[in-house]
mmCIF entry with sequence, helices, sheets and N, C-alpha, C, O atoms, coordinates in Angstrom:
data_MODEL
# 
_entry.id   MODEL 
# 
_entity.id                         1 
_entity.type                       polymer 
_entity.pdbx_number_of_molecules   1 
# 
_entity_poly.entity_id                      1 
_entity_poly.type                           'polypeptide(L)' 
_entity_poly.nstd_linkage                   no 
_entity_poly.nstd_monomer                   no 
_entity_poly.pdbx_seq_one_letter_code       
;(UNK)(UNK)(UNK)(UNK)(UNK)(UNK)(UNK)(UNK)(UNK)(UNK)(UNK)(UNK)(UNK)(UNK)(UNK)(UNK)
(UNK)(UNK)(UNK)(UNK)(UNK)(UNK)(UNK)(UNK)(UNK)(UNK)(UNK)(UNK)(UNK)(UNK)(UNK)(UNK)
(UNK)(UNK)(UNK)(UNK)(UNK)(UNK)(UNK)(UNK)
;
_entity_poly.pdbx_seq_one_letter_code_can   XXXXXXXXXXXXXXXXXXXXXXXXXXXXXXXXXXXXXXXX 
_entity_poly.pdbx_strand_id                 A 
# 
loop_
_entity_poly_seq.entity_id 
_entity_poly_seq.num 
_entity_poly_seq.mon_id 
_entity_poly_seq.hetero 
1 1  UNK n 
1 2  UNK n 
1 3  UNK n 
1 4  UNK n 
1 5  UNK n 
1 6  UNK n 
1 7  UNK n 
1 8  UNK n 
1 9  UNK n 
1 10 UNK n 
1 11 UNK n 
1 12 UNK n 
1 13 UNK n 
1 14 UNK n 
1 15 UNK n 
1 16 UNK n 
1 17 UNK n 
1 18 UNK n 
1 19 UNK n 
1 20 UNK n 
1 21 UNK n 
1 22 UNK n 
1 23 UNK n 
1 24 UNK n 
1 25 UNK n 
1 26 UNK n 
1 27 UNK n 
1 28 UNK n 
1 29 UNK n 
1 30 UNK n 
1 31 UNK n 
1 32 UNK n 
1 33 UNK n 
1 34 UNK n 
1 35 UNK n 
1 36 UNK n 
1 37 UNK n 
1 38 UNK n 
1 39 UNK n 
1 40 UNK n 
# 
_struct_asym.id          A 
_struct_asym.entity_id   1 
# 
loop_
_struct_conf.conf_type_id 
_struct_conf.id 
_struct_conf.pdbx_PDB_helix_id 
_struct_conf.beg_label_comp_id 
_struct_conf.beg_label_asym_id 
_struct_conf.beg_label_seq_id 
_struct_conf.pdbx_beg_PDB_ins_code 
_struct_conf.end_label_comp_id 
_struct_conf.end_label_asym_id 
_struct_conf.end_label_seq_id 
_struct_conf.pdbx_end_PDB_ins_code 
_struct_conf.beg_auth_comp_id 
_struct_conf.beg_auth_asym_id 
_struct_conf.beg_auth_seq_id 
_struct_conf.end_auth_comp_id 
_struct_conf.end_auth_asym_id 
_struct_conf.end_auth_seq_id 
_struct_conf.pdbx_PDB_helix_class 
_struct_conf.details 
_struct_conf.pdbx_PDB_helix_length 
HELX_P HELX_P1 AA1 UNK A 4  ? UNK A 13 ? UNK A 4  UNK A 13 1 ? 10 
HELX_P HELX_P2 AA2 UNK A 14 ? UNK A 16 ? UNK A 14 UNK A 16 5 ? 3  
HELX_P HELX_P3 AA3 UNK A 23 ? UNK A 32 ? UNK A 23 UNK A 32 1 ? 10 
# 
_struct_conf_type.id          HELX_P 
_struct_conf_type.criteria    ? 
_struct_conf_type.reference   ? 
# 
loop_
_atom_site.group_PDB 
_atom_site.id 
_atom_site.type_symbol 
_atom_site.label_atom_id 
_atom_site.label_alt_id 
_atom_site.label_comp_id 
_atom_site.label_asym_id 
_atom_site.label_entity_id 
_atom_site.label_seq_id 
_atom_site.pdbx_PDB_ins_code 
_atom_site.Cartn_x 
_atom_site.Cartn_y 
_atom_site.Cartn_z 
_atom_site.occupancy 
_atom_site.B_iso_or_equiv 
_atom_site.pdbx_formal_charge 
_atom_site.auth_seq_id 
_atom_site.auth_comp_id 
_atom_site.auth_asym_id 
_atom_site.auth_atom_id 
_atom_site.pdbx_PDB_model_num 
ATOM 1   N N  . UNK A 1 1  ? 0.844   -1.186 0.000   1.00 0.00 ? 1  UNK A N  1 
ATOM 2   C CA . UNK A 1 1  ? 0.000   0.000  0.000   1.00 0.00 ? 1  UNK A CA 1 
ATOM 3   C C  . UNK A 1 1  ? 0.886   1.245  0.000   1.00 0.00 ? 1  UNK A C  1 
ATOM 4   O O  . UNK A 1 1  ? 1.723   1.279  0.902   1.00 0.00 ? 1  UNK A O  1 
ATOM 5   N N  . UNK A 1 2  ? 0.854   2.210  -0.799  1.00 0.00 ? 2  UNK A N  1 
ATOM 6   C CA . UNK A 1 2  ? 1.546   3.084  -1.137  1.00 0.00 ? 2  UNK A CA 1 
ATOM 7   C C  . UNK A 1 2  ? 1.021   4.617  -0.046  1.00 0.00 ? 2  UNK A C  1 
ATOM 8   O O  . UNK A 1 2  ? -0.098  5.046  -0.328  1.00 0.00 ? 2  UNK A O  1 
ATOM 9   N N  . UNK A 1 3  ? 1.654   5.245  0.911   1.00 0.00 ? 3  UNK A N  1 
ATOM 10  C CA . UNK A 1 3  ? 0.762   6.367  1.844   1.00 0.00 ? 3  UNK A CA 1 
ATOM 11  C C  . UNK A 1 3  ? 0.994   7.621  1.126   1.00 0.00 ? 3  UNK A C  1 
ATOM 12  O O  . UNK A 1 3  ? 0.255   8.580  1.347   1.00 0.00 ? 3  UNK A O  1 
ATOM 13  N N  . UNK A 1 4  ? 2.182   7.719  0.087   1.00 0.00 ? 4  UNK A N  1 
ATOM 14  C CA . UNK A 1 4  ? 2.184   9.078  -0.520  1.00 0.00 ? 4  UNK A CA 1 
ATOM 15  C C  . UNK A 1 4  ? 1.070   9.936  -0.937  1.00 0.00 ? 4  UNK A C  1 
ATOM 16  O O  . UNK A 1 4  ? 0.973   11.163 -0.945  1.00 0.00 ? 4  UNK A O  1 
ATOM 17  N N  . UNK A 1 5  ? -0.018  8.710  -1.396  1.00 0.00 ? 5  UNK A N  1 
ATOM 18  C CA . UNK A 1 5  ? -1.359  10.003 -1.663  1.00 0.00 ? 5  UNK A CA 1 
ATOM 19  C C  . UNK A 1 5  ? -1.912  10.663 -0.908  1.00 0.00 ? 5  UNK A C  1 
ATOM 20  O O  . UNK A 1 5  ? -2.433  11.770 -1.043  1.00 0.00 ? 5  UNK A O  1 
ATOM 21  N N  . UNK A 1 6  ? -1.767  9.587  0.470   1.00 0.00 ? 6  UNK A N  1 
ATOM 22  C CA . UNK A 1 6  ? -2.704  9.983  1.630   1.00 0.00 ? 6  UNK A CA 1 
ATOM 23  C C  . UNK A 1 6  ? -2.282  11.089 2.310   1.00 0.00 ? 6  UNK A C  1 
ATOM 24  O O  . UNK A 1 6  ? -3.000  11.886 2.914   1.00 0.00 ? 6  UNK A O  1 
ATOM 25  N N  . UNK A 1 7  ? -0.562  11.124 2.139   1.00 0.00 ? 7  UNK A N  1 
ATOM 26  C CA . UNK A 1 7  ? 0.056   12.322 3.032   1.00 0.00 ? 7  UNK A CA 1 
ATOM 27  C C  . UNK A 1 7  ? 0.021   13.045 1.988   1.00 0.00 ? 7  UNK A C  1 
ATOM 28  O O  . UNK A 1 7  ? -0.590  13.901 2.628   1.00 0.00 ? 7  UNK A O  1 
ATOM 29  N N  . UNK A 1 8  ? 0.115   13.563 0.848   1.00 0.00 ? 8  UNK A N  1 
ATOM 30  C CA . UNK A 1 8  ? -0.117  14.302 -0.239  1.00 0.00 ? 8  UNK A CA 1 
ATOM 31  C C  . UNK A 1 8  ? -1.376  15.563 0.500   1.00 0.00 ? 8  UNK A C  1 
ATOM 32  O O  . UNK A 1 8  ? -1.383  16.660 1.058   1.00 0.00 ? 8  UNK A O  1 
ATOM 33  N N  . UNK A 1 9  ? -2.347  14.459 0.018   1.00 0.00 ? 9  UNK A N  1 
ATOM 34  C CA . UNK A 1 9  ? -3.630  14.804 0.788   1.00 0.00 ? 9  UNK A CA 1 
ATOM 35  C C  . UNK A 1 9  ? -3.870  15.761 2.183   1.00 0.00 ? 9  UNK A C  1 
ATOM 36  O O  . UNK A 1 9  ? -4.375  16.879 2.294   1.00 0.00 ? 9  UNK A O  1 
ATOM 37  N N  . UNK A 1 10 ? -3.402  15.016 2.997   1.00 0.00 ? 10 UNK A N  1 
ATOM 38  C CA . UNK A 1 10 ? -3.393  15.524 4.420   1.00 0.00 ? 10 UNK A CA 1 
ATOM 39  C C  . UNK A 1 10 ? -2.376  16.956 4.206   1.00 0.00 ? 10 UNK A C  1 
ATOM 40  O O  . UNK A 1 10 ? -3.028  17.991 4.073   1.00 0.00 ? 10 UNK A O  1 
ATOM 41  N N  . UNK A 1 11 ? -0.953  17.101 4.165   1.00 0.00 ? 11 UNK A N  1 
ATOM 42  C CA . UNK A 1 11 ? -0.795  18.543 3.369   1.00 0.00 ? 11 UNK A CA 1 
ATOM 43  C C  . UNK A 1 11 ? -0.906  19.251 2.670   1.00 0.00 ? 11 UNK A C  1 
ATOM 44  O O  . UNK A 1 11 ? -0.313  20.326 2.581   1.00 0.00 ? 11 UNK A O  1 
ATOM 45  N N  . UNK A 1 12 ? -1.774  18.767 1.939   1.00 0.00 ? 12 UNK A N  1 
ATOM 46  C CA . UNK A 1 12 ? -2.397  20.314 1.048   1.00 0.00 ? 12 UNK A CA 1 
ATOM 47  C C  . UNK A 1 12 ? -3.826  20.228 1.666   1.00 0.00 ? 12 UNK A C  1 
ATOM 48  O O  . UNK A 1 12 ? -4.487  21.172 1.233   1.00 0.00 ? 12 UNK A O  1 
ATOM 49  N N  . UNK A 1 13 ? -4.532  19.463 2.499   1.00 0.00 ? 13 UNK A N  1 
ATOM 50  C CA . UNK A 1 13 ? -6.056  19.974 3.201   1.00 0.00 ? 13 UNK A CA 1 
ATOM 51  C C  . UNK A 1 13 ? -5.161  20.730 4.579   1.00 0.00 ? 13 UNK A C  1 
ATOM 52  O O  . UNK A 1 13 ? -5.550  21.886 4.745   1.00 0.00 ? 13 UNK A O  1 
ATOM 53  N N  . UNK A 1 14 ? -4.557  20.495 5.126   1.00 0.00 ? 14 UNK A N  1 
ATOM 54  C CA . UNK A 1 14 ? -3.625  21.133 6.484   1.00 0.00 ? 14 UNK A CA 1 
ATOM 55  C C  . UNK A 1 14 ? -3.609  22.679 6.042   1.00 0.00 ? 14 UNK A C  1 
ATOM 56  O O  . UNK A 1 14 ? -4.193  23.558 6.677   1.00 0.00 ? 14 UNK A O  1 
ATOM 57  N N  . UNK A 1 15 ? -2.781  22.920 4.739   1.00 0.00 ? 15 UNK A N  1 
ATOM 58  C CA . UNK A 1 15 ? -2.366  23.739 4.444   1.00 0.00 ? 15 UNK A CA 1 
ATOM 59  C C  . UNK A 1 15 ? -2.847  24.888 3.836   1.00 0.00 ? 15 UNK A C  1 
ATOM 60  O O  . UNK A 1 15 ? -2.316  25.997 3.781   1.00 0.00 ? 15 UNK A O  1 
ATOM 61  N N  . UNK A 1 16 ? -4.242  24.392 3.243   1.00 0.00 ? 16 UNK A N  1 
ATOM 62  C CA . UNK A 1 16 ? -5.303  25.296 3.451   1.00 0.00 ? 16 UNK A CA 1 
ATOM 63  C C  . UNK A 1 16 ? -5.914  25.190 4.079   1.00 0.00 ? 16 UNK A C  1 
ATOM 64  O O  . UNK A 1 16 ? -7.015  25.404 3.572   1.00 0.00 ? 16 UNK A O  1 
ATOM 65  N N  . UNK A 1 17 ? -6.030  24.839 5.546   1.00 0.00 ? 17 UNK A N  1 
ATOM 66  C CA . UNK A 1 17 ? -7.117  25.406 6.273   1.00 0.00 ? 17 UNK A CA 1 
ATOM 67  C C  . UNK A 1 17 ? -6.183  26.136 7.139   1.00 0.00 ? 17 UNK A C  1 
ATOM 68  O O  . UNK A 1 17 ? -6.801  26.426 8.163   1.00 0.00 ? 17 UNK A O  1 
ATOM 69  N N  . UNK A 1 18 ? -4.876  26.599 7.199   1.00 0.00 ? 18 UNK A N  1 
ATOM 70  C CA . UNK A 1 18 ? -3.769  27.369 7.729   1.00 0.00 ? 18 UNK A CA 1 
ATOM 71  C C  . UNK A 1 18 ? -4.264  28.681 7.039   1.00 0.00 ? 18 UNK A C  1 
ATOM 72  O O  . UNK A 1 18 ? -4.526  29.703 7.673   1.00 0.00 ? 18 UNK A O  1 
ATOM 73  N N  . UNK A 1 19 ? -4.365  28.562 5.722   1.00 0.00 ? 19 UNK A N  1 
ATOM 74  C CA . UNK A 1 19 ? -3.939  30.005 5.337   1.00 0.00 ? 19 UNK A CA 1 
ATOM 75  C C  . UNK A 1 19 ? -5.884  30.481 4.840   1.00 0.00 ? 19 UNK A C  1 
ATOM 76  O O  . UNK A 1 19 ? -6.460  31.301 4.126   1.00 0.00 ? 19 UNK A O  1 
ATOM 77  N N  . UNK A 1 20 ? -6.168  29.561 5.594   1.00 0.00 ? 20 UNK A N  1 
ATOM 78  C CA . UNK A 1 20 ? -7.973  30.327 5.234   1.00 0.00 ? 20 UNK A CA 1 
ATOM 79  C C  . UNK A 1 20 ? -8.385  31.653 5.432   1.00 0.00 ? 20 UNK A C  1 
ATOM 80  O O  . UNK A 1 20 ? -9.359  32.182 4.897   1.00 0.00 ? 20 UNK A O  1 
ATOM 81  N N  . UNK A 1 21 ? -7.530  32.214 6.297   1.00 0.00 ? 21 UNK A N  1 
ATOM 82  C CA . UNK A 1 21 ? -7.758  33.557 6.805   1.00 0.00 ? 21 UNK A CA 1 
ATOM 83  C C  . UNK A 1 21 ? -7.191  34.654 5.612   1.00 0.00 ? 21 UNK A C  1 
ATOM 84  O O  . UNK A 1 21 ? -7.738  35.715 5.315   1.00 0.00 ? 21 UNK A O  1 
ATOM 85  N N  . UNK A 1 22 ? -6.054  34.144 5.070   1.00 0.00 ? 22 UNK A N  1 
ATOM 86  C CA . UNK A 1 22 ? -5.485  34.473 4.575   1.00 0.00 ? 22 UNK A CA 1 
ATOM 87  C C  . UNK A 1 22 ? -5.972  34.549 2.494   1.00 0.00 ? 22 UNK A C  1 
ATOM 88  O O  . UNK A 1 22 ? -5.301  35.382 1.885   1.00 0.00 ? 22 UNK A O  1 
ATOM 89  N N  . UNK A 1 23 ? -6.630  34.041 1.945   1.00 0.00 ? 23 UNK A N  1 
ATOM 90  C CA . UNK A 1 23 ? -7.321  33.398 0.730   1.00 0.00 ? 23 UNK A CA 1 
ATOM 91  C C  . UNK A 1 23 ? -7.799  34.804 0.041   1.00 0.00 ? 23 UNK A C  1 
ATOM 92  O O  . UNK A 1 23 ? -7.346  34.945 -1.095  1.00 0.00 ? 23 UNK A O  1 
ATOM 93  N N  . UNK A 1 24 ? -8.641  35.886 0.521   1.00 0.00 ? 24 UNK A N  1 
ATOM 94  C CA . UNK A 1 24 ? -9.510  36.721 0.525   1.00 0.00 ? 24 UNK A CA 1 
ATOM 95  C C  . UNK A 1 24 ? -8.472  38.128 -0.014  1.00 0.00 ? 24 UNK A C  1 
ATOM 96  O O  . UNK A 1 24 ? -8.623  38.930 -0.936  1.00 0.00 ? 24 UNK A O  1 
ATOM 97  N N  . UNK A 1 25 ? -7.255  37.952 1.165   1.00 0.00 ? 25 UNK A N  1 
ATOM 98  C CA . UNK A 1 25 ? -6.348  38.946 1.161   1.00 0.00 ? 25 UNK A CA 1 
ATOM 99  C C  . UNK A 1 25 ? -5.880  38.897 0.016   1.00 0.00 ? 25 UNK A C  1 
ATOM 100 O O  . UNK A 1 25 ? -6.133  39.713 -0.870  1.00 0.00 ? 25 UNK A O  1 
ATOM 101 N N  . UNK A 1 26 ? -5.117  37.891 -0.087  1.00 0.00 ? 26 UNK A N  1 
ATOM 102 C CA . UNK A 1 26 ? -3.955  37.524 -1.368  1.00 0.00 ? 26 UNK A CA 1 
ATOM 103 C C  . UNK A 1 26 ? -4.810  37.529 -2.765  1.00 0.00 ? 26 UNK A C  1 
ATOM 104 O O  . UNK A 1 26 ? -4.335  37.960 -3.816  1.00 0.00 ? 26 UNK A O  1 
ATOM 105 N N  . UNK A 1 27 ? -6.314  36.922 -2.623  1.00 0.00 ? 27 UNK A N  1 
ATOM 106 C CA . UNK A 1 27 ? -6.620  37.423 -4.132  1.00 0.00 ? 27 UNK A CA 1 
ATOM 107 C C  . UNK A 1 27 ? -6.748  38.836 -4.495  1.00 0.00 ? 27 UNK A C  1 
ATOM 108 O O  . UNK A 1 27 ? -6.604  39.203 -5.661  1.00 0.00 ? 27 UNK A O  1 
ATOM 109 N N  . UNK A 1 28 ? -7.108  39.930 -3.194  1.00 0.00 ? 28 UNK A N  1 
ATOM 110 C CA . UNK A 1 28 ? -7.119  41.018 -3.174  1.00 0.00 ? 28 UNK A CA 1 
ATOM 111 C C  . UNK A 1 28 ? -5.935  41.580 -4.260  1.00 0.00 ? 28 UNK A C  1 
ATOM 112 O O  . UNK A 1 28 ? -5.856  41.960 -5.428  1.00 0.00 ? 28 UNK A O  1 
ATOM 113 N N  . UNK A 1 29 ? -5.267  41.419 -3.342  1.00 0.00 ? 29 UNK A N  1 
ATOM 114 C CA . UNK A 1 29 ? -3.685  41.869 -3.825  1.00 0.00 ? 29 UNK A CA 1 
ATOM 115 C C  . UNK A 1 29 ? -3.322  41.186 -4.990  1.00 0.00 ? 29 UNK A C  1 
ATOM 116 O O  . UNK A 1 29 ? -2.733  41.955 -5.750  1.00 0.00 ? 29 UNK A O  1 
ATOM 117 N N  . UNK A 1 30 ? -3.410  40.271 -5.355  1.00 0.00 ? 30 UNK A N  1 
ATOM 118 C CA . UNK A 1 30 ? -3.136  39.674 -6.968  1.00 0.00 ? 30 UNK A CA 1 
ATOM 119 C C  . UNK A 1 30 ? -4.425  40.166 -8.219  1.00 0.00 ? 30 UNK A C  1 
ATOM 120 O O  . UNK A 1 30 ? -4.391  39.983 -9.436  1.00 0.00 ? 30 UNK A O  1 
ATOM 121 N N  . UNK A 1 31 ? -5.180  40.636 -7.629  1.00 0.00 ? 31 UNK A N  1 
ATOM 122 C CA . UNK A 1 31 ? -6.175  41.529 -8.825  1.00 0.00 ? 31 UNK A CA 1 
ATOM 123 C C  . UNK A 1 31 ? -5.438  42.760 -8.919  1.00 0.00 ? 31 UNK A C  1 
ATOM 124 O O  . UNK A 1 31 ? -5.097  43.209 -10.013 1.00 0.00 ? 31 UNK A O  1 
ATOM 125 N N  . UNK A 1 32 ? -5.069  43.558 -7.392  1.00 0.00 ? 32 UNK A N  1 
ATOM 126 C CA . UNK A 1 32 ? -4.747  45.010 -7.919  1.00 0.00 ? 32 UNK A CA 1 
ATOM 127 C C  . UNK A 1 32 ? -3.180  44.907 -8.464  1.00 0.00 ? 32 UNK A C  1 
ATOM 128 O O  . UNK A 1 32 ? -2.455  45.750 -8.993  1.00 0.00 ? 32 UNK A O  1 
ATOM 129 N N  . UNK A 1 33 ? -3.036  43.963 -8.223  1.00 0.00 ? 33 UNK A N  1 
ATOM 130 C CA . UNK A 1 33 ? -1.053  43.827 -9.030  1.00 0.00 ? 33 UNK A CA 1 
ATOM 131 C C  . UNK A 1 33 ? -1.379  43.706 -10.561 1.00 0.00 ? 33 UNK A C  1 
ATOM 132 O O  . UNK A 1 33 ? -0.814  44.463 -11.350 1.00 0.00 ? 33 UNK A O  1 
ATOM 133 N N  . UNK A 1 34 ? -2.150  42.904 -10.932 1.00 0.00 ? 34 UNK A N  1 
ATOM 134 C CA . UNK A 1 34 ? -2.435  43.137 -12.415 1.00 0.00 ? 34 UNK A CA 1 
ATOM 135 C C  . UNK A 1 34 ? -3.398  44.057 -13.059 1.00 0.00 ? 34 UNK A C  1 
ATOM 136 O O  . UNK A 1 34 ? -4.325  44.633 -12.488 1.00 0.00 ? 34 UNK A O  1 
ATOM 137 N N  . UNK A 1 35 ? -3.092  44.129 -14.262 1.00 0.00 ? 35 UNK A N  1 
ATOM 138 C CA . UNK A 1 35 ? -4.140  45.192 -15.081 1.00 0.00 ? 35 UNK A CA 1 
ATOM 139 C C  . UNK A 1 35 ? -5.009  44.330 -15.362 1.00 0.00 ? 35 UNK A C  1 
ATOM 140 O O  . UNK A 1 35 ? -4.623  43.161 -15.366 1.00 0.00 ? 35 UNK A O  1 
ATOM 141 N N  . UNK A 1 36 ? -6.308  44.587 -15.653 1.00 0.00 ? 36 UNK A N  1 
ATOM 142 C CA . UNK A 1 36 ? -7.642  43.915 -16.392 1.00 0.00 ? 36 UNK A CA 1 
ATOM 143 C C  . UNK A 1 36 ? -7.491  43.248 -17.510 1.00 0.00 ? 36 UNK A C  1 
ATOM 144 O O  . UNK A 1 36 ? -7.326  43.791 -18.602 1.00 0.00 ? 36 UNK A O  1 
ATOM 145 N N  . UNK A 1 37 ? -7.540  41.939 -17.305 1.00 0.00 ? 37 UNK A N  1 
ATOM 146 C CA . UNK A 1 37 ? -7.801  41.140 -18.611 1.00 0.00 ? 37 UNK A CA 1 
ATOM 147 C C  . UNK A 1 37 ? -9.491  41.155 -19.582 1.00 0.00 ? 37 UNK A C  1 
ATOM 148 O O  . UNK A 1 37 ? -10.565 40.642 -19.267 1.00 0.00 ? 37 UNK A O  1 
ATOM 149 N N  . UNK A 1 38 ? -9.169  41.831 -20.608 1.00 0.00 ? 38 UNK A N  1 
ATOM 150 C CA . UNK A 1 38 ? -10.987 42.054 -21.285 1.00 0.00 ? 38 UNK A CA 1 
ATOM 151 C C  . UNK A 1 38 ? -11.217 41.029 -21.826 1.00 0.00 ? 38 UNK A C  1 
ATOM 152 O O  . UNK A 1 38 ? -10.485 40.204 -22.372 1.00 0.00 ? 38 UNK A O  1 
ATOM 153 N N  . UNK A 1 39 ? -12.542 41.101 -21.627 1.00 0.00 ? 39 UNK A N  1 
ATOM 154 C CA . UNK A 1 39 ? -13.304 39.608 -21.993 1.00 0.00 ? 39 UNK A CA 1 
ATOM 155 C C  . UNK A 1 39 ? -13.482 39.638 -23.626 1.00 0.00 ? 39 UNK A C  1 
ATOM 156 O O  . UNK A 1 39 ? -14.347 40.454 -23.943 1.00 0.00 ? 39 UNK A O  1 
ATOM 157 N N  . UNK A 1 40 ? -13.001 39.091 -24.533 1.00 0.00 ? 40 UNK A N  1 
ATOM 158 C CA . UNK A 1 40 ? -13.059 38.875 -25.878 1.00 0.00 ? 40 UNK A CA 1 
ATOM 159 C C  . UNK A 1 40 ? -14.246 38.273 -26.650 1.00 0.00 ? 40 UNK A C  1 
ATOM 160 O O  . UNK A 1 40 ? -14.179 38.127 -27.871 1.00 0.00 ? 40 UNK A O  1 
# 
């Protein structure tokens, strides 16, 4: 039985529920860092 998926798993669900607070901010800041992409 191979556990790499399972711990795979378990750090990246860990690791966002660490930075949940954090999700809201950072897209903030990565919209106003770029200019507007127009919808074509």
């Amino acid at each position: 039985m191979n556990l790499q998926p399972y711990i795979n798993e378990y750090t990246d669900r860990f690791s966002r529920h660490k930075m949940k607070e954090g999700i809201f901010k950072n897209l903030m800041k990565r919209m106003m860092a770029n200019p507007p992409y127009p919808y074509k």
